[in-house]
C-alpha positions in Angstrom: 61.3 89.3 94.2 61.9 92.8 93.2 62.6 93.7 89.4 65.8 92.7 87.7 66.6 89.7 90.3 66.2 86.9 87.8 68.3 88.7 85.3 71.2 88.5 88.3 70.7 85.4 89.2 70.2 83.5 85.9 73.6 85.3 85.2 76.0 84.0 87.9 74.1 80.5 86.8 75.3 80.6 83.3 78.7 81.7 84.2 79.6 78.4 85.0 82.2 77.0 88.0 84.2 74.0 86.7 87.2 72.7 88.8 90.4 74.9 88.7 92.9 73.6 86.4 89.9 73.5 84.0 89.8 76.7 82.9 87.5 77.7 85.6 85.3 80.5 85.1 84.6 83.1 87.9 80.8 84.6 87.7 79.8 88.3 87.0 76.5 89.8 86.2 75.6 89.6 82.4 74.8 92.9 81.3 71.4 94.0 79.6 71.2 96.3 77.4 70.0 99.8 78.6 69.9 98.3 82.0 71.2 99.6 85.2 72.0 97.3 88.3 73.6 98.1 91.7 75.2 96.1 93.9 73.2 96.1 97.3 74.2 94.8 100.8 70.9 94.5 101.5 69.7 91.9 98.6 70.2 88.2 98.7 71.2 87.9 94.9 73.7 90.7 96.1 72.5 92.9 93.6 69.2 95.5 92.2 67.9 96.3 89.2 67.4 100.3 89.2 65.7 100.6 85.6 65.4 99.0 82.3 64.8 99.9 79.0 67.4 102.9 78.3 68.7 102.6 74.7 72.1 102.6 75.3 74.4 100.0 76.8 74.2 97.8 79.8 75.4 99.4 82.7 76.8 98.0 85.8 77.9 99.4 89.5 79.8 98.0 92.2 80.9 100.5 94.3 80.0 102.2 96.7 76.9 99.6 97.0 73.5 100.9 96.9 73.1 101.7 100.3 75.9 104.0 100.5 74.6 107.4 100.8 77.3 109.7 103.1 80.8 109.4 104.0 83.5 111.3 105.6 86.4 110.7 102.9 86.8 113.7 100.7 86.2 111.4 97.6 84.6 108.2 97.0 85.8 105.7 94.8 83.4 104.3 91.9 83.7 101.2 90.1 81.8 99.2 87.8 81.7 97.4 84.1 79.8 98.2 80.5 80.1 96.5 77.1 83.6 97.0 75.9 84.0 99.7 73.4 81.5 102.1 74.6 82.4 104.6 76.9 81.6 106.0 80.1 81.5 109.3 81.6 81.4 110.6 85.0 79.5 114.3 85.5 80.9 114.8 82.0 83.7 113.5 82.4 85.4 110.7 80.1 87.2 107.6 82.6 89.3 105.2 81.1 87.6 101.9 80.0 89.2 98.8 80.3 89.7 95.8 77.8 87.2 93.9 79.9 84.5 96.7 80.3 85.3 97.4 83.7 86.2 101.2 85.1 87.6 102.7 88.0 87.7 106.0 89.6 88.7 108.4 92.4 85.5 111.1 92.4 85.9 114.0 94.8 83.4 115.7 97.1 82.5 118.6 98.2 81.0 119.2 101.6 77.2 118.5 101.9 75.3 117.0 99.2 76.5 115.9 96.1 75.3 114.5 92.9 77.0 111.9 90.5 75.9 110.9 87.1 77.5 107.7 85.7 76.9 107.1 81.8 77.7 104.7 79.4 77.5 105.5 75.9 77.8 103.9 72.5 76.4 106.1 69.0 74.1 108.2 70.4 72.6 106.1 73.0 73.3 106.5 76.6 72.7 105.0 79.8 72.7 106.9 82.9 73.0 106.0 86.9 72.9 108.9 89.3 74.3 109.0 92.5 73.7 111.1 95.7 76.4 111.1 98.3 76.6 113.5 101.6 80.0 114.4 102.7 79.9 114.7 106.4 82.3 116.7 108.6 84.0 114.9 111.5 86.1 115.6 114.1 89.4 114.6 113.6 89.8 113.9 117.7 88.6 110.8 119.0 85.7 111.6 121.7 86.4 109.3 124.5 83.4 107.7 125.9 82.2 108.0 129.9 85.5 108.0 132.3 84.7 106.6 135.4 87.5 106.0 138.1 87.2 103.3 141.1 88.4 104.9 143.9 89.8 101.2 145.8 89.6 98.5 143.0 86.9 96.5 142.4 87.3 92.4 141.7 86.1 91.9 137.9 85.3 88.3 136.6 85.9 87.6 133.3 82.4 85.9 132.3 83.4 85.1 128.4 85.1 81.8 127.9 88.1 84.3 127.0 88.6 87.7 127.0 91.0 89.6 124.7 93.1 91.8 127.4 93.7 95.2 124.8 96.3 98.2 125.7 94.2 100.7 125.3 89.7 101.1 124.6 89.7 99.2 121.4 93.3 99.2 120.9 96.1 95.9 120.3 95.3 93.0 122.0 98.4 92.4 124.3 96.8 88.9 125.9 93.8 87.1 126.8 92.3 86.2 130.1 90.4 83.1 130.3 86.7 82.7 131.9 86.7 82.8 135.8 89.9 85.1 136.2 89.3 87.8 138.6 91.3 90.9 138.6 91.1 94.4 140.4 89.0 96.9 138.1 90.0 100.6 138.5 88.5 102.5 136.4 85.6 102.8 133.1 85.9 104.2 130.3 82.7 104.0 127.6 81.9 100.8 127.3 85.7 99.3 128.4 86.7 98.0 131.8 90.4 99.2 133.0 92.1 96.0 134.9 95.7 96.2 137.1 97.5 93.3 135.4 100.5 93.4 137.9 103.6 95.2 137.5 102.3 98.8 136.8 100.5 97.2 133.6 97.2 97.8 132.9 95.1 96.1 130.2 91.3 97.0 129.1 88.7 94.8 128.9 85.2 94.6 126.8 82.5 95.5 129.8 80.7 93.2 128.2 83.3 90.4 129.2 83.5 91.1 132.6 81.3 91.4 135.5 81.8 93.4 138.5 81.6 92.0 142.2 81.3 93.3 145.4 85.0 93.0 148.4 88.1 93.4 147.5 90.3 92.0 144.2 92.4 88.4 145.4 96.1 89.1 145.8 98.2 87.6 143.4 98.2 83.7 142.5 101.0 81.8 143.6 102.7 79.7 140.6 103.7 76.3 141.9 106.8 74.0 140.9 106.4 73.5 137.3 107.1 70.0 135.9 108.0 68.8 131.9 107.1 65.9 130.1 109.5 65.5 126.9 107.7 62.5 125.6 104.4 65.0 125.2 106.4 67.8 124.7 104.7 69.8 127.5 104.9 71.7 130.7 102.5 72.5 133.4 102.3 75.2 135.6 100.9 75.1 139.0 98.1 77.3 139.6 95.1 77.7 141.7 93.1 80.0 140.0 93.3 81.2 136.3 95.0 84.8 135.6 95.4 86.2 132.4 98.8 84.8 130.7 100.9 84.9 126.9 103.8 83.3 125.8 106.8 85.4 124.1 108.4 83.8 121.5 112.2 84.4 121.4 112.9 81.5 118.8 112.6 77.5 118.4 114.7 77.2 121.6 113.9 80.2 123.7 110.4 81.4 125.1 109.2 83.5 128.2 106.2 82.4 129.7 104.4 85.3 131.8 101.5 85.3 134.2 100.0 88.5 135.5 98.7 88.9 138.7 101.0 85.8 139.9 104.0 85.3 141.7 106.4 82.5 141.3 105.6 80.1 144.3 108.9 77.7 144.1 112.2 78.0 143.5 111.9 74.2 142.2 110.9 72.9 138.8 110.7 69.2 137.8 112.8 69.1 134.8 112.4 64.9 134.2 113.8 63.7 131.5 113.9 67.7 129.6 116.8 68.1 128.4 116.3 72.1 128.4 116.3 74.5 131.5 113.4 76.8 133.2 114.4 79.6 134.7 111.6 81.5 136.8 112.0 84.8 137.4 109.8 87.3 139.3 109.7 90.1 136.6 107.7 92.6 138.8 105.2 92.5 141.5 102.3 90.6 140.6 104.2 89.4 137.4 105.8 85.9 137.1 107.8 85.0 134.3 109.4 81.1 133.3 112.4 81.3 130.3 112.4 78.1 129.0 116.2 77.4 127.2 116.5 74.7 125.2 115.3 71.5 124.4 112.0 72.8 122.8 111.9 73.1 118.7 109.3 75.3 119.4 107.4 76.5 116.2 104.1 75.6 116.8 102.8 76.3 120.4 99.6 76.9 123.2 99.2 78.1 126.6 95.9 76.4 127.7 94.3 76.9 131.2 92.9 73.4 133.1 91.8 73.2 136.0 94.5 73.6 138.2 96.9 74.9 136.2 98.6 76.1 132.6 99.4 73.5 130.1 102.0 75.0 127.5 102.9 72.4 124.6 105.4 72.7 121.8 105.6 71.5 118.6 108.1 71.7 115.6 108.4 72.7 112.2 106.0 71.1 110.3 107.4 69.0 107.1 106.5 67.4 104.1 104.9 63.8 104.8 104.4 65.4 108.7 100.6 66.3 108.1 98.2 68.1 105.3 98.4 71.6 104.6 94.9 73.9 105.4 93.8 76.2 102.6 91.6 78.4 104.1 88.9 80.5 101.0 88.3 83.5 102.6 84.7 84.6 103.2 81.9 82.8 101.6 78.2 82.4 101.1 76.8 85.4 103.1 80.1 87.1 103.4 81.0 88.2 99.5 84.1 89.9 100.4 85.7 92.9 98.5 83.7 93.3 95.1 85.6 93.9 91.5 84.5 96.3 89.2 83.1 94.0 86.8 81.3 92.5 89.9 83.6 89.4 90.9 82.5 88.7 94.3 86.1 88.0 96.4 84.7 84.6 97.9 84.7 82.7 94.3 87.9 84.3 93.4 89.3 82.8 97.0 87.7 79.8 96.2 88.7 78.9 92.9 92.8 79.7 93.7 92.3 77.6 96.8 91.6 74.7 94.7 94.1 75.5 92.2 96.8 75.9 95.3 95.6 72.3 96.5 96.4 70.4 92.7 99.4 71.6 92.8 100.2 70.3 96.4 98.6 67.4 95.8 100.6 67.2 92.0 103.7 67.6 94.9 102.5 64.5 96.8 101.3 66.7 99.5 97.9 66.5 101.3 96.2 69.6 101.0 92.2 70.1 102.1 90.3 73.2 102.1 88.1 74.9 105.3 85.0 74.9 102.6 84.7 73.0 99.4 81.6 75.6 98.3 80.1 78.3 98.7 79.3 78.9 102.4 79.6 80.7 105.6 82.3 80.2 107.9 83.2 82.2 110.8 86.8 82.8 111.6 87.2 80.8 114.6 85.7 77.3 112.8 88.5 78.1 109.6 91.5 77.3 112.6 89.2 74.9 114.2 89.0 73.1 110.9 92.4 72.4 110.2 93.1 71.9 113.9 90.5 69.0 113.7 92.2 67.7 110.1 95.7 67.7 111.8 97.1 70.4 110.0 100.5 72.0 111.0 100.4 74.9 108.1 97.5 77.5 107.3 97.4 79.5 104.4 94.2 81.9 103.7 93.8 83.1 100.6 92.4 86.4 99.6 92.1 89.1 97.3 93.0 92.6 98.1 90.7 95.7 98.0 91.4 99.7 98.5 89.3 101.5 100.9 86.3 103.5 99.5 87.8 107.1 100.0 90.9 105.7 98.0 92.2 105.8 94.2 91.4 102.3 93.2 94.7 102.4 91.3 97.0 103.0 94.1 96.9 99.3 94.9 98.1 96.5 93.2 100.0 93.6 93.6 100.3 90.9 96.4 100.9 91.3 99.9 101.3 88.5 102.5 100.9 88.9 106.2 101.9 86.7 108.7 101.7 87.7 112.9 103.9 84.8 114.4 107.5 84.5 113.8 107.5 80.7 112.3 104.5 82.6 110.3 107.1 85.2 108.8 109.4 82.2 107.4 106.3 80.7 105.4 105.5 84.0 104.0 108.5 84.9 102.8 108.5 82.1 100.9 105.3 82.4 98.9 106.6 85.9 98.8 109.9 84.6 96.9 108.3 82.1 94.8 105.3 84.8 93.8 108.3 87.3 92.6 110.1 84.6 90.7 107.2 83.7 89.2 107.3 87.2 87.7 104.7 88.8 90.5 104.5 91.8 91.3 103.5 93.2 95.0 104.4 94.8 98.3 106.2 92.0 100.0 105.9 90.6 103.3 103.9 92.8 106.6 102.7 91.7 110.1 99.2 92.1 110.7 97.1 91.0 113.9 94.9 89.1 111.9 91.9 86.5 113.4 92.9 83.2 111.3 96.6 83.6 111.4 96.8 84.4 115.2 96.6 80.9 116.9 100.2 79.7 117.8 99.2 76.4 117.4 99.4 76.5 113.6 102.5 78.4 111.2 100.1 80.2 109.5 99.8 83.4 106.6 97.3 84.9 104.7 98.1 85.6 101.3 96.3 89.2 99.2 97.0 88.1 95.6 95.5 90.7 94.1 93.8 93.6 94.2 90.1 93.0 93.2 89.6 97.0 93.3 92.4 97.8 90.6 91.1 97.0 87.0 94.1 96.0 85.6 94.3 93.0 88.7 91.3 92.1 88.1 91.6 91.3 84.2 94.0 89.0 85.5 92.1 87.5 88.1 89.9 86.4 85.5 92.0 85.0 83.6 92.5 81.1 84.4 95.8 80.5 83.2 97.3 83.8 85.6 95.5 82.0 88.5 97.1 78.6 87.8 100.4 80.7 87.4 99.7 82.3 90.7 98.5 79.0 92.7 102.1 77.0 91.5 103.6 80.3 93.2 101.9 80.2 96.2 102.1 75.7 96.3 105.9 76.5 95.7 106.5 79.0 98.6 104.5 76.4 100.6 106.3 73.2 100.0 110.1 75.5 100.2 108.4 76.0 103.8 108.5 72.2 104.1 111.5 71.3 102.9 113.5 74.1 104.7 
């Protein structure tokens, strides 16, 4: 254990986690005096002890962590926390010091090496941190990495049990393919496979997704007569072999279902007892495309590949007494999340609202459950799975914002809720309109390609309460009775989802 790490520890220990709507306290590092600590990626207590015994006050930094040593930004923002009432000075320089002890600031850098001294000071004693950060030159062009073009195509099979089809090397992802498809592969480019996806599309897949064979690509896949079961609220699609495929949502009663590297195969579909239509329509060679009209309620959805063929199910808006609502913590144990300046790690903040947002469904008579009840790892495709499991028909994620490290940590502030689906952009505008008449302020409502609030299969949003980064946010972050203010927001937006 290196120097400093029980001080740390025995610190988040005393801070104490009660339930929300108990006043629940969020941990921070207790300062020493004449004491300087760092927060390290590297360290399992998430922070290092860099020397003791200065005379003046403790002093604390959270960013840039420890191992940050160069950067391309022209500045670097710095962050951290002292005792209230001293002060603190950067090269010299005197930065505002919050009511809490925390202090933020936008330092600028030359080109090459550069040396920062951070003090805190109270009398005559002083404490004092110095950094070295390398500004670094880059190119502003992106350097494209080996082209390599296949004079015929070649067959590619997609070996992952899906593979995000993207529009360009790293770019959007337009689609995915599911394991087995085969498609023609005309060209390389770094480490990025170039696939014809029909129609004079082309989509780009990770090489390490797809495997190249030896003959000639198979012609496109026939699509046969699709048939509809109301009762289950479901379709199938006829197909032989799997092609890459993605369902564009025109509304609860309109969708377009396309299939690359297909062609429709019958004129006839099996309507039943669906009370909609399906209209097939060849959309360009190689491309099929089905507009179901009608009938659906579609906001919920999937477009699953079986053996044989594509199963696309529906599902409607979800309501109160219809199922629980998922509150998804972001991050957690190994993943800490942005970092405040008084050294709030973004996983307890996410945590604590999270419960709060649950009493207050719950106060509602509505189930709520959370993806993780402590403090522990969970990757992004378990959160979905989780409430997918638990029945749930809505997903909120709950987070706390953070400004990039080359960026004035008081340029952001405020709320922000994303959303990527558009059932999703009806539940976030209304936690957006019940956090502004709650007297919140933020920047409203984007859409963001986001892991957990990309299934269809869920109406789903992930809500930036705050910005951990901005002192002023974060005063309030730590302060229970804003974060029970903010979770009847957020519980409010949700259940005017419900009852809509």
């Amino acid at each position: 254990m290196r120097p400093g790490h029980s001080i740390i520890l025995l610190s988040l220990a005393l801070a104490g986690a009660g339930r929300a709507g108990e006043g629940e306290t969020l941990p921070r590092p207790v300062l020493v005096p004449g004491t300087v600590v760092r927060l390290s990626q590297a360290d399992p207590s998430g922070y290092r002890t860099l020397r003791e015994g200065d005379p003046g006050p403790g002093l604390l930094l959270t960013f840039p962590p420890l191992e940050t040593t160069a950067t391309a930004d022209p500045a670097i923002r710095l962050a951290g926390r002292t005792e209230p009432g001293s002060r603190v000075l950067i090269n010299g320089e005197t930065v505002k010091l919050y009511p809490t002890g925390s202090f933020a600031a936008l330092v600028p850098l030359a080109e090459g090496e550069n040396s920062i001294a951070v003090t805190a000071a109270a009398g005559g004693a002083r404490t004092t941190c110095k950094l070295e950060i390398r500004r670094e030159r880059v190119s502003p062009l992106r350097v494209p990495g080996d082209r390599a073009g296949f004079g015929p195509p070649r067959p590619g099979r997609v070996t992952a049990g899906t593979a995000p089809v993207r529009s360009l090397p790293a770019g959007p992802r337009m689609l995915t393919a599911p394991g087995g498809t085969v498609l023609p592969v005309t060209g390389r480019e770094g480490d990025w496979f170039r696939a014809d996806l029909g129609g004079g599309r082309s989509g780009w897949i990770a090489a390490g997704d797809l495997e190249l064979e030896e003959g000639a690509p198979p012609p496109p896949a026939a699509v046969g007569s699709p048939g509809f079961d109301p009762e289950k609220s479901e379709a199938w699609f006829p197909l032989s072999v799997p092609v890459p495929a993605r369902v564009d949502y025109l509304g609860p009663e309109e969708v377009d279902l396309v299939f690359y590297r297909a062609e429709v195969g019958s004129d006839t579909v099996d309507l039943g007892e669906w009370e909609g239509i399906c209209l097939p329509r060849p959309s360009g060679e190689g491309t099929a495309l089905y507009r179901l009209r009608g009938g659906l309620d579609c906001h919920r959805w999937s477009l699953e590949w079986l053996p044989g063929g594509y199963r696309f199910r529906w599902r409607g808006r979800p309501r109160r007494g219809g199922g629980p609502v998922c509150l998804d913590p972001g991050h957690g144990g190994e993943q800490r999340g942005a970092v405040s300046p008084g050294g709030v790690a973004e996983k307890d903040a996410n945590l604590a609202l999270a419960r709060a947002v649950a009493a207050e469904l719950e106060k509602s008579g509505v189930e709520a459950f959370l993806t993780r009840e402590g403090d522990r790892t969970l990757e992004l495709a378990d959160r979905t799975r989780i409430a997918r499991e638990r029945g749930a028909g809505v997903f909120v994620s709950l987070h706390h914002n953070s400004v990039g490290a080359g960026r004035d940590p008081l340029a952001g502030s405020g709320y922000t809720i994303f959303y990527y689906h558009p059932p999703g952009r009806e539940l976030a505008g209304e936690i957006h309109r019940a956090l502004k008449a709650a007297g919140r302020e933020g920047t409203g409502v984007r859409r963001r390609s986001l892991a957990v609030i990309r299934p269809p299969d869920l109406v789903a949003a992930l809500v930036e309460t705050a910005y951990l980064s901005h002192p002023e946010n974060e005063a309030e972050i730590l302060d229970p009775a804003v974060r029970e203010a903010n979770a009847r927001a957020v519980a409010r937006g949700i259940l005017a989802y419900l009852d809509r």
